[in-house]
C-alpha positions as CSV (number, residue, x, y, z in Angstrom):
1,X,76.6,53.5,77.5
2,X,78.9,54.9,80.1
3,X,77.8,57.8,81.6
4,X,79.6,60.9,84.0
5,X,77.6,62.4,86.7
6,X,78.4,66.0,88.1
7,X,76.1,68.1,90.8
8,X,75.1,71.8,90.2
9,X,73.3,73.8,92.6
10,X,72.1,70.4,94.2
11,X,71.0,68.9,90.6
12,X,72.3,65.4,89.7
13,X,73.4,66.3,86.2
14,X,74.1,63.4,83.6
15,X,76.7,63.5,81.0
16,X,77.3,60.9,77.8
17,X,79.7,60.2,75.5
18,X,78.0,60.3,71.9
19,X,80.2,60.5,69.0
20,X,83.2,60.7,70.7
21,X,81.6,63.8,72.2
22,X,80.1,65.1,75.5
23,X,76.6,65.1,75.5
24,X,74.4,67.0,78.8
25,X,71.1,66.0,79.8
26,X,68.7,68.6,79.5
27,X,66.0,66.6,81.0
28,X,68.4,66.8,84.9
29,X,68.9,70.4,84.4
30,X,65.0,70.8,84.6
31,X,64.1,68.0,87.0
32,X,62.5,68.8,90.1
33,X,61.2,72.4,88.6
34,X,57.4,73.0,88.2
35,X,56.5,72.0,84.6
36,X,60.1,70.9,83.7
37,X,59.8,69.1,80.5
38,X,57.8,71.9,79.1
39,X,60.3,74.5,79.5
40,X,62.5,72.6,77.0
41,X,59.9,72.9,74.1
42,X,59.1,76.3,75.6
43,X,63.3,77.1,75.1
44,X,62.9,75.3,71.7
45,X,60.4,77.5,70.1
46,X,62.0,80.7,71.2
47,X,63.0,82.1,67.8
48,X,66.2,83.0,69.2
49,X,66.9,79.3,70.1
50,X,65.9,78.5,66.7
51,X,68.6,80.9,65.2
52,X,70.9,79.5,67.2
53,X,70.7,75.9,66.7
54,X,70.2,76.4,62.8
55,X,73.7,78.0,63.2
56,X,75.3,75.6,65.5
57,X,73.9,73.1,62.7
58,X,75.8,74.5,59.8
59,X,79.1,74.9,61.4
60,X,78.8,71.4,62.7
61,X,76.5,69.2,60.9
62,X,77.3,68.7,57.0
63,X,73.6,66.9,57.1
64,X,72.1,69.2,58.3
65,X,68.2,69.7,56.6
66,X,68.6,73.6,56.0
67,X,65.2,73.9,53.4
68,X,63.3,72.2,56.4
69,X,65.1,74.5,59.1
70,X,64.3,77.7,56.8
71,X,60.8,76.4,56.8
72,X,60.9,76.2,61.0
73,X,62.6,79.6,61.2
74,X,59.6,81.4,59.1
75,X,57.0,79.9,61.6
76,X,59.0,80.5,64.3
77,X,57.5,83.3,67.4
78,X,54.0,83.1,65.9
79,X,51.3,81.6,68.6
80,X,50.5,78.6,66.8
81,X,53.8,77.7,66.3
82,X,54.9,74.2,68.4
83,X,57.8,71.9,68.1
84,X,58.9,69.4,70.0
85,X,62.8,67.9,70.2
86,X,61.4,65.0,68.5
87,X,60.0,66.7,65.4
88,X,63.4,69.0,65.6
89,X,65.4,66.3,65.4
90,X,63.5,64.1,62.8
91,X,62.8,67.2,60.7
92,X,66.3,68.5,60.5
93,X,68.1,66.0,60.8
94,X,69.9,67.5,63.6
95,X,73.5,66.2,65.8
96,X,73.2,69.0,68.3
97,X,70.1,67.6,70.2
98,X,69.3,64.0,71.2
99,X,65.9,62.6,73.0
100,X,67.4,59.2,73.9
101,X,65.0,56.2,75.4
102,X,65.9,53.8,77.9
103,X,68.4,54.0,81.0
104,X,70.0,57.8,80.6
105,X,66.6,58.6,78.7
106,X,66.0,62.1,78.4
107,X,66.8,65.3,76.2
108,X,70.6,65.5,76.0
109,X,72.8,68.4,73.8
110,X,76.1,68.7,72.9
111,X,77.5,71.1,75.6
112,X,77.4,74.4,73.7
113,X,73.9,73.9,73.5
114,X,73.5,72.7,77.0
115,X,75.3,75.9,78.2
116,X,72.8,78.1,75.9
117,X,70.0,76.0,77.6
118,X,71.4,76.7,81.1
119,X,71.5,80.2,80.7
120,X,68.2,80.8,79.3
121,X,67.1,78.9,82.8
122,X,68.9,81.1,84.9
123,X,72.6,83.0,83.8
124,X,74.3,81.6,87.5
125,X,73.2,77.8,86.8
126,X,74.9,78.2,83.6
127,X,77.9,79.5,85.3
128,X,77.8,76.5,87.9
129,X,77.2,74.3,85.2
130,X,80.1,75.1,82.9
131,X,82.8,75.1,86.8
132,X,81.4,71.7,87.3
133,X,81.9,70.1,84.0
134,X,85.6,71.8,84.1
135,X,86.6,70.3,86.8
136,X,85.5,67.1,85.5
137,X,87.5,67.3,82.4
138,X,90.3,68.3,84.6
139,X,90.0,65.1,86.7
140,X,89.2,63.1,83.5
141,X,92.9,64.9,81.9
142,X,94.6,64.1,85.3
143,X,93.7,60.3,85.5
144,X,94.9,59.6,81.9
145,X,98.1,61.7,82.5
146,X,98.8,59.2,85.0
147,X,98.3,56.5,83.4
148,X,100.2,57.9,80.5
149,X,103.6,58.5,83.4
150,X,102.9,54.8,84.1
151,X,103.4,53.5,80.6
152,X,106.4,55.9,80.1
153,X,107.6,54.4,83.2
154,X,107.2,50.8,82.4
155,X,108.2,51.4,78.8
156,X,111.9,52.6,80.7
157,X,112.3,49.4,82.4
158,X,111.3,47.6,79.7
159,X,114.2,49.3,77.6
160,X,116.9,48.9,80.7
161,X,116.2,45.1,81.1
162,X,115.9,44.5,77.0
163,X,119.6,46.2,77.5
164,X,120.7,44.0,79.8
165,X,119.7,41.4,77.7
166,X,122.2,42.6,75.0
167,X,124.7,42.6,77.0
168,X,124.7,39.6,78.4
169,X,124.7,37.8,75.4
170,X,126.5,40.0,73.3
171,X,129.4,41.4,75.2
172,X,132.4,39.5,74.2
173,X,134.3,37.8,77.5
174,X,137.3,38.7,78.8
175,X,140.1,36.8,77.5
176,X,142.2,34.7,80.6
177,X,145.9,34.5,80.7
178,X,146.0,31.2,78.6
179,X,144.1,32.0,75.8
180,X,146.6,36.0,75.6
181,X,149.8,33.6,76.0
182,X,148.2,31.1,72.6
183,X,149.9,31.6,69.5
184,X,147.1,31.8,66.7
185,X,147.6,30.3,63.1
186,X,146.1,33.8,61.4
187,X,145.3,37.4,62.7
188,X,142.0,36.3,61.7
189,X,141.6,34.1,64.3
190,X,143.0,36.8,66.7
191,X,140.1,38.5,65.8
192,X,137.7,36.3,66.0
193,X,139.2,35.2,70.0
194,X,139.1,39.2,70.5
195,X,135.5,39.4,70.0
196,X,134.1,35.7,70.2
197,X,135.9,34.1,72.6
198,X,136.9,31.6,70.4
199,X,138.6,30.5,66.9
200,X,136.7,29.5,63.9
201,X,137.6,25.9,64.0
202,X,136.7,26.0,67.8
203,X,133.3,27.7,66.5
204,X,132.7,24.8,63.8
205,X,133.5,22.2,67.0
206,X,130.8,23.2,68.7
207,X,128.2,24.2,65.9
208,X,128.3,21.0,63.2
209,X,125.0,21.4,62.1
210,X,125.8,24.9,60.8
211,X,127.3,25.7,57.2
212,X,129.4,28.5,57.3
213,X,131.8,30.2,59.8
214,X,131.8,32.1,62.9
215,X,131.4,35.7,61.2
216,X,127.9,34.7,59.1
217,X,126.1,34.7,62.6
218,X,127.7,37.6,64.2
219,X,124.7,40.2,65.0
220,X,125.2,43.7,63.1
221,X,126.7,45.1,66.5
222,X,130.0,42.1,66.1
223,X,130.4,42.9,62.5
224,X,130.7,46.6,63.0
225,X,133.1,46.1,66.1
226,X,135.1,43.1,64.1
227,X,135.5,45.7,61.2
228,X,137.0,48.4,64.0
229,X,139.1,45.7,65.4
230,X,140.7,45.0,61.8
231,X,141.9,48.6,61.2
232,X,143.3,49.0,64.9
233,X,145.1,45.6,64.8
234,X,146.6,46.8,61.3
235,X,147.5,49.8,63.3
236,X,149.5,47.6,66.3
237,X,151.4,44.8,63.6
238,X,152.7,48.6,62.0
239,X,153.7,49.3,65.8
240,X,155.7,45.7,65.9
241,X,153.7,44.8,69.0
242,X,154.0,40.7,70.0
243,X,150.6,38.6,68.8
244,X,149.8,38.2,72.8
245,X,149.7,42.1,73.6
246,X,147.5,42.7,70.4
247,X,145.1,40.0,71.3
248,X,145.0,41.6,75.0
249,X,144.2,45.1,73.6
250,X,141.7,43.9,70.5
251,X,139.7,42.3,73.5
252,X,139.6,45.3,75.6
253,X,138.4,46.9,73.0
254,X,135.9,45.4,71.4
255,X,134.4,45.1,75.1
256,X,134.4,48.5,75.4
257,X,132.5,49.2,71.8
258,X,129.9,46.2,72.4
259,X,129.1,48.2,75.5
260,X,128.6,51.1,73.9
261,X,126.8,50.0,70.9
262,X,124.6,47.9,73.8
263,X,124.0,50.7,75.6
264,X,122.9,53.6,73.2
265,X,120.2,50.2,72.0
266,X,122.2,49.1,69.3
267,X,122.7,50.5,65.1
268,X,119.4,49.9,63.8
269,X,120.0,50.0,60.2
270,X,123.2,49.3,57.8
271,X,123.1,50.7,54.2
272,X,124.3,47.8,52.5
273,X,123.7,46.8,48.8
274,X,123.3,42.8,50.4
275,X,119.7,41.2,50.8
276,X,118.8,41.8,54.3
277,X,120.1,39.4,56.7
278,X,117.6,37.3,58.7
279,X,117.5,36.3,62.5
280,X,117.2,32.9,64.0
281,X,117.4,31.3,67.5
282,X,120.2,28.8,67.5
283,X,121.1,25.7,69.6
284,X,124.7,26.3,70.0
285,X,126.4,27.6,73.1
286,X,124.9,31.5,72.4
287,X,121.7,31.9,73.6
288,X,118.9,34.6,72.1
289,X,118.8,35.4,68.6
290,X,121.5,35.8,65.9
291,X,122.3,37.4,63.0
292,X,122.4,34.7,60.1
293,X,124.3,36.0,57.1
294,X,124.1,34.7,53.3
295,X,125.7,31.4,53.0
296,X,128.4,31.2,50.5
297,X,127.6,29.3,47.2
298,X,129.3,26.4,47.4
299,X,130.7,24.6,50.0
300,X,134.4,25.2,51.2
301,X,134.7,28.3,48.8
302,X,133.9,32.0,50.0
303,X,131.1,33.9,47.9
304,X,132.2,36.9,45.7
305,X,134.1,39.3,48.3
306,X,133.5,37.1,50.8
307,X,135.7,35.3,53.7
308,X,136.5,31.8,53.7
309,X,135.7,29.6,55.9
310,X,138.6,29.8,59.1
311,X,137.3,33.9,58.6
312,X,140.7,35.4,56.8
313,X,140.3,37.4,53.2
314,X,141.3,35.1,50.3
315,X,144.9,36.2,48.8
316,X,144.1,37.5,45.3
317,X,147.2,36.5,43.3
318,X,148.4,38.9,40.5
């Protein structure tokens, strides 16, 4: 059992943790002082002390042996009258008072006792007493504050390098000259170059092993952008702007939304009447984990709603 230490008035005074609660020897406060042990038992038959401890029980103890302490109370101040800590204790059942064996052996009470004690051996010890364990509470309150700044700290780093992390693998790359100048088969392919870098078939070219297209393993952050990129490329074919300034624009600014999105830690929950979607580590060219979608039910053809598999909306013919 770990044990504190504090001096008062040139007293070595030991202090335990029982309970979750601090616990002062007795036994130190005495040490050294002519017939110290007795004084306790002396302290512990003063009818006062008894009074006091009886209520200290009730507010604190709800085992506490009241019949038996009513018994002790009666007897107590009469000359005959004697009671050690170890018939107290086994009689009453009490919590406030321990006589402990071993290493830290001794007479130890929780500290609202102790104090009462102190003061009944001399009102400036008690004063002392009460300064000295203060300050090391303080010290005690200051050491885990510290630590609790260090976690706080680390926990920041942790959060600014997890970032990082996002956005290296998630920011989209910035398009070069070639791939602007391209002309694209379907503005769903200019979307998908926007934010992936890359068409669908060039996706399925480099992915084999995978069923489905480039959309069912975009994280939650992609789909959210690719669903802002759809209504402000609507917004540019209205304007008559040429496939290759579009594609420019669309890139700029789904870069500029994956950097947000990366930055304030991501969107951390979608209200969607789908199943949850599931992550996995794949071997294709993006490394980390991605967000794998539901797989369409058969082959070749999109699931209800769904997209097919170059990306685009089916046409729904009247």
């Amino acid at each position: 059992m770990a044990a504190d230490k504090i001096s008062v008035q040139g007293k070595e005074v030991t202090i335990i943790t029982h309970c979750a609660t601090d616990y002062i020897s007795l036994t130190d406060m005495v040490r050294g002082a002519e017939n110290g042990l007795a004084l306790i038992e002396k302290w512990l038959r003063n009818k006062n002390t008894i009074e006091f401890l009886g209520i200290w029980e009730e507010i604190n103890n709800p085992t506490f042996n009241s019949p038996e302490f009513e018994g002790i109370k009666s007897q107590a101040g009469l000359n005959r009258f004697v009671l050690s800590v170890k018939q107290w204790v086994e009689r009453t059942c009490s919590k406030g008072i321990l006589a402990k064996a071993g290493r830290y052996g001794g007479t130890y009470a929780h500290r609202d006792i102790a104090f009462e004690f102190a003061a009944w051996l001399s009102p400036k010890f008690k004063l002392y007493l009460i300064k000295e364990f203060q300050r090391l509470k303080e010290a005690e309150t200051l050491k885990l504050k510290v630590g609790w700044d260090i976690q706080r700290t680390l926990a920041k780093v942790n959060y600014r390098i997890h970032t990082d992390a996002i956005k290296e693998s998630l920011i989209p790359p910035e398009l070069s000259k070639s791939q602007i100048d391209a002309v694209y088969a379907s503005e769903a392919d200019i979307l998908n170059v926007a934010l992936f870098g890359k068409t669908a078939a060039q996706w399925r070219q480099k992915n084999p092993g995978l069923r489905g297209n480039i959309r069912d393993f975009a994280t939650i952050e992609q789909l959210v952008v690719l669903s802002n990129l759809e209504s402000v490329n609507s917004v540019f074919i209205r304007q008559g702007l040429p496939q290759n300034q579009r594609l420019q624009q669309l890139n700029k600014t789904a870069i500029s939304q994956m950097l947000s999105l990366a930055g304030a830690g991501g969107i951390k929950k979608l209200d969607s009447r789908e199943p949850a979607a599931e992550y996995a580590v794949l071997g294709g060219d993006k490394k980390g984990a991605e967000l794998v979608g539901r797989q369409p039910q058969h082959p070749g053809r999109p699931a209800r709603g769904g997209r097919l598999p170059d990306g685009s909306y089916p046409v729904r013919r009247p």
